[in-house]
N, C-alpha and C positions, 0 to 999 in steps of 0.2 A: 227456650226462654220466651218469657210473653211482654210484650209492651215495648215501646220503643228502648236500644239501648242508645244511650248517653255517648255523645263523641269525646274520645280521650285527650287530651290533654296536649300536645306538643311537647315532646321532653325539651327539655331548655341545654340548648348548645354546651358542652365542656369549655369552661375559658381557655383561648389558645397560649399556649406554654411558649415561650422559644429560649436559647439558650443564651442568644446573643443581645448586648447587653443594649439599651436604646439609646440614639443621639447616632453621632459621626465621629468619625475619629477626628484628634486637635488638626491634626496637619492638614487636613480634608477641609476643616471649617478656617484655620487661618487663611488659607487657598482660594476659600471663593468670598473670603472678606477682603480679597487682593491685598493682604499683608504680603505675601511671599510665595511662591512655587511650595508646591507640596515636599521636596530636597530641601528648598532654603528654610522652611518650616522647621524643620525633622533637626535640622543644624540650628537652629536658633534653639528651638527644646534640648537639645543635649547641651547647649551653650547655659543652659538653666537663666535664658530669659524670658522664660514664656510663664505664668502664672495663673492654675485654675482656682478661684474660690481664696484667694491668697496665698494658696500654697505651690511652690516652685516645683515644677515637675520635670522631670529627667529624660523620661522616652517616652515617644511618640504612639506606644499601645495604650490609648486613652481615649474614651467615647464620651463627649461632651453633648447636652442638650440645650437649647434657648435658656434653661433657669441658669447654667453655669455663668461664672462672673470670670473672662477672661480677660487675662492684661499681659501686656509687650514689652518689656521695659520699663514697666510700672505705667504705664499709659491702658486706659482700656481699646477693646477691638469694639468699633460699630459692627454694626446690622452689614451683612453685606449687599452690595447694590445690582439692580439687574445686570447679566452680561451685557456688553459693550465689546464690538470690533471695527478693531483701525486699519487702514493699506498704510503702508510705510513704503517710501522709493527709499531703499539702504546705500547710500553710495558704497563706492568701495571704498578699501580699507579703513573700518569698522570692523569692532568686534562685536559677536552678537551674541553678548553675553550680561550681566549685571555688574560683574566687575571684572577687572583683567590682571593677573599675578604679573604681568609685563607692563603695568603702566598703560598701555592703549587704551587709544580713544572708543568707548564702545557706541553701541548707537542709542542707550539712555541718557548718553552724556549730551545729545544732539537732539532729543525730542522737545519739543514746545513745555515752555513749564507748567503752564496751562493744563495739561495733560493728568491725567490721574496717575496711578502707581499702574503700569503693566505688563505684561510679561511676551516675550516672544515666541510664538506659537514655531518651532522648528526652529533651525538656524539657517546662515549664509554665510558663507565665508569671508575671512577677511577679503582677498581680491575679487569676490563677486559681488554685485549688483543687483538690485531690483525690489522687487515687490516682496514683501516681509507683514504676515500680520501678528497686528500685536491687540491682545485682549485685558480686559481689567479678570477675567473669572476662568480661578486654577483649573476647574472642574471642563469649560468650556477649550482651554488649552488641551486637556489630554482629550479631549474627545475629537477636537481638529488633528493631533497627531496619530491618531491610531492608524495602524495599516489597515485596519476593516471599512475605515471610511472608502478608502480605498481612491481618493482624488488623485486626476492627473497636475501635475505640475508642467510647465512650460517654459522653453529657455530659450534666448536667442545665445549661440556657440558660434564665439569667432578661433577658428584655430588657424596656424601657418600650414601653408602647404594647401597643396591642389587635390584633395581627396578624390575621390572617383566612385562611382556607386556600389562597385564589387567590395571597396575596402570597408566602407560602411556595415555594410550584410551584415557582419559577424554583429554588430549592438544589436541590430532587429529581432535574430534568434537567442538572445543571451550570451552571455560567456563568463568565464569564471577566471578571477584572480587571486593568483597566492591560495587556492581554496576557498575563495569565495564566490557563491553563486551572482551574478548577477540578472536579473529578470530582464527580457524583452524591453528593448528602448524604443519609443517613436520617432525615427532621422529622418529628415529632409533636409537634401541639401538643394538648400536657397541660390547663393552665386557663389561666383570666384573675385574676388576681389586684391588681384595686383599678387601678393606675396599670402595673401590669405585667402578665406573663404570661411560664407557664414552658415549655417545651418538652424534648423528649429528642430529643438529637442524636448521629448514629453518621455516624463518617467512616474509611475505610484510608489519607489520606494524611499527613497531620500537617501539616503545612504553616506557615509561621512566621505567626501569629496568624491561622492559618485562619475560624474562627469568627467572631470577630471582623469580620473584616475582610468575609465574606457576608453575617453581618446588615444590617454597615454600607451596604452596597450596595444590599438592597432597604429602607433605611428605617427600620434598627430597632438601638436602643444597647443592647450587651450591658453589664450592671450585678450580671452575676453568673455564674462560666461553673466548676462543678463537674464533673470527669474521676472517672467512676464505675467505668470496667473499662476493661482495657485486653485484649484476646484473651478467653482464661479465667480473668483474675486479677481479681477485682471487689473496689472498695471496703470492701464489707459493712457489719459494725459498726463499721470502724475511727472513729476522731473524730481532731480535727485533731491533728499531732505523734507519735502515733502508730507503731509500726514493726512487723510480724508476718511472721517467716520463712516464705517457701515449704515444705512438706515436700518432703524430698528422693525418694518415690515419685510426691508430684502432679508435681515440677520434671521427673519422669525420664517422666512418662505423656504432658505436654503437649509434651515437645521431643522427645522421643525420645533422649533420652541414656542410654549404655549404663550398667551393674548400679554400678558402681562409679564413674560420673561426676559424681554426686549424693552431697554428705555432708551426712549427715541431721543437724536441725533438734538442735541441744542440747535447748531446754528451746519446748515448743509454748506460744502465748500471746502478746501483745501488751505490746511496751514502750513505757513513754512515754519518748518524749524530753525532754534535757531541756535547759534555756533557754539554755545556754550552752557551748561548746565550748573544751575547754584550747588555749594558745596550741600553734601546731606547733611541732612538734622540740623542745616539753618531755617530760620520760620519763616515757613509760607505769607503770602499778603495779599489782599485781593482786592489792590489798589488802591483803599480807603488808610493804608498807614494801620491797621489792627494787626495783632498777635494771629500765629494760626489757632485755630481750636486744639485743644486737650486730648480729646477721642481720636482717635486712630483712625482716620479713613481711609482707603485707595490712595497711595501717595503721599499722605502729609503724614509728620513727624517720625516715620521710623529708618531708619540708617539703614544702608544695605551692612553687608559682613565686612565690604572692609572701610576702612577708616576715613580714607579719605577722595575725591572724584581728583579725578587728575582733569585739571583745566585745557577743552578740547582748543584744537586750533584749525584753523579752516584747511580743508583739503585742495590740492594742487589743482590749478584748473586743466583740463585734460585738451589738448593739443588739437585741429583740428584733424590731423592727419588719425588718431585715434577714434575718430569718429565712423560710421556707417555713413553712409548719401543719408539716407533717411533720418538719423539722427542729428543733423547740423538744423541749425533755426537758418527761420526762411525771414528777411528782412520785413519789417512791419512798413504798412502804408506808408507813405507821405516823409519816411524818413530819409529816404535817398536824397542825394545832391539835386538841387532843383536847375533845371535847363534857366538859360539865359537868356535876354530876351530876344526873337525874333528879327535878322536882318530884314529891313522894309526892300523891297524890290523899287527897282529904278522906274520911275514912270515911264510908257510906253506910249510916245504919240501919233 
């Protein structure tokens, strides 16, 4: 061929196909509009109160986009809002659940009302203590639960009895009960303290009364089991009740969420909770004497599943002899009994 040939053409990409349908599934998008856990979701759509586009939907196999028109109870759902994470101090007995078929006090009944709608990232037992976090985003929940995260958790374990280092052993290399494995615990034991003694315990599994239930097997009654960090999110100074926001650049350093997935912290500082929680699906108010809003956001107007909050009552104050040394308050300045004044010395001629 003679003369320059002509450069061909680019064939133009095949449009890509997929079979999966676009958007999210409902339960997925109620979830990180902090309507409900992605289960309470799933129970709310079979309860046929959940509504896409007007029309009442039954199960939870349903992919919704931005154009879909959802509603709650005939209420619509907002936009949902960046993740947000709280440290919670749980006292004991608390349930750490949303509602309780016993009546018990849970620990939503206890949080600031101030607070948005959110959920508890794991649990804690009713008799245990501590650090507990709670987020407003379903999505941010399961991702703090996963065993891939693979975070160590941290206990202070007060058990009776004088344990010894040989009896311990057996948690350091695993052991198995009833047919369950259990994985490698982190023990150290701390002191002895009179009829007890306390230890610091780190485990990555969680497991439904883990602790608990290892002591019990080599010989030893847990009578005190305080959650002091959970990954990189430690206790601190909190005291029981307690609530302190994550800042939104530590929340975006430890998870790696991107510039704007993190909405920063209003006011930095620690609230106390307080002892009682309004009944649900009474209207919100924000001080000014106004209605709550109509739209559905984190928290305001939607009712949990059951009907009514059982009105909390303050819990027992705990004894000093229940205490650790290190846990009793140390008297503040200037508060003690003041000395009297100074006998003058007799002159001396």
């Amino acid at each position: 061929m003679t003369g320059k040939e002509k450069p061909k053409a680019p064939a133009k990409a095949a449009p890509k196909t997929s079979d999966s349908p676009e958007g999210d599934r409902i339960a997925k998008v109620l979830s990180r509009a902090g309507i409900a856990s992605r289960r309470e979701a799933e129970r709310l759509i079979e309860l046929g109160e959940v509504k896409v586009n007007g029309k009442v939907i039954t199960s939870p196999a349903l992919n919704v986009t931005a154009k879909d028109k959802i509603t709650v109870r005939g209420e619509p759902v907002a936009e949902p809002e960046p993740p947000r994470l709280w440290l919670y101090y749980k006292p004991e007995g608390l349930v750490t659940s949303a509602s309780d078929e016993k009546g018990r006090d849970t620990v939503f009944d206890h949080l600031p009302e101030d607070m948005p709608r959110v959920m508890s990232v794991g649990r804690l037992d009713l008799n245990s203590e501590g650090l507990l976090l709670l987020t407003n985003d379903g999505e941010l929940k399961r991702r703090l639960e996963l065993p891939s995260t693979g975070w160590l958790r941290k206990y202070r374990v007060r058990v009776k009895g004088n344990p010894t280092e040989p009896e311990i052993e057996p948690l350091r290399k695993g052991i198995t009960i009833d047919g369950e494995r259990f994985q490698p615990m982190e023990v150290k034991l701390d002191r002895h303290q009179g009829a007890n003694a306390w230890l610091t315990v780190g485990l990555r599994e969680g497991k439904n009364r883990e602790i608990r239930r290892a002591m019990n097997h080599i010989g030893l009654t847990v009578n005190r089991l305080i959650r002091t960090s959970y990954g990189p999110f430690r206790l601190n100074e909190l005291k029981p009740g307690e609530v302190e926001e994550v800042k939104a650049r530590v929340l975006r350093d430890q998870l790696g969420l991107a510039e704007g997935d993190a909405k920063p912290a209003p006011k930095p500082g620690k609230a106390v909770a307080k002892p009682a929680r309004r009944a649900a699906g009474a209207p919100d108010a924000d001080g000014s004497g106004k209605p709550a809003r109509k739209t559905l956001k984190p928290g305001e107007g939607l009712k949990t599943l059951s009907e009514t909050w059982k009105k909390a009552t303050r819990n027992p104050a705990r004894g000093a002899e229940d205490r650790s040394p290190t846990d009793r308050p140390k008297p503040a300045r200037g508060t003690g009994p003041r000395p009297g004044p100074r006998p003058k010395s007799p002159r001396q001629g």
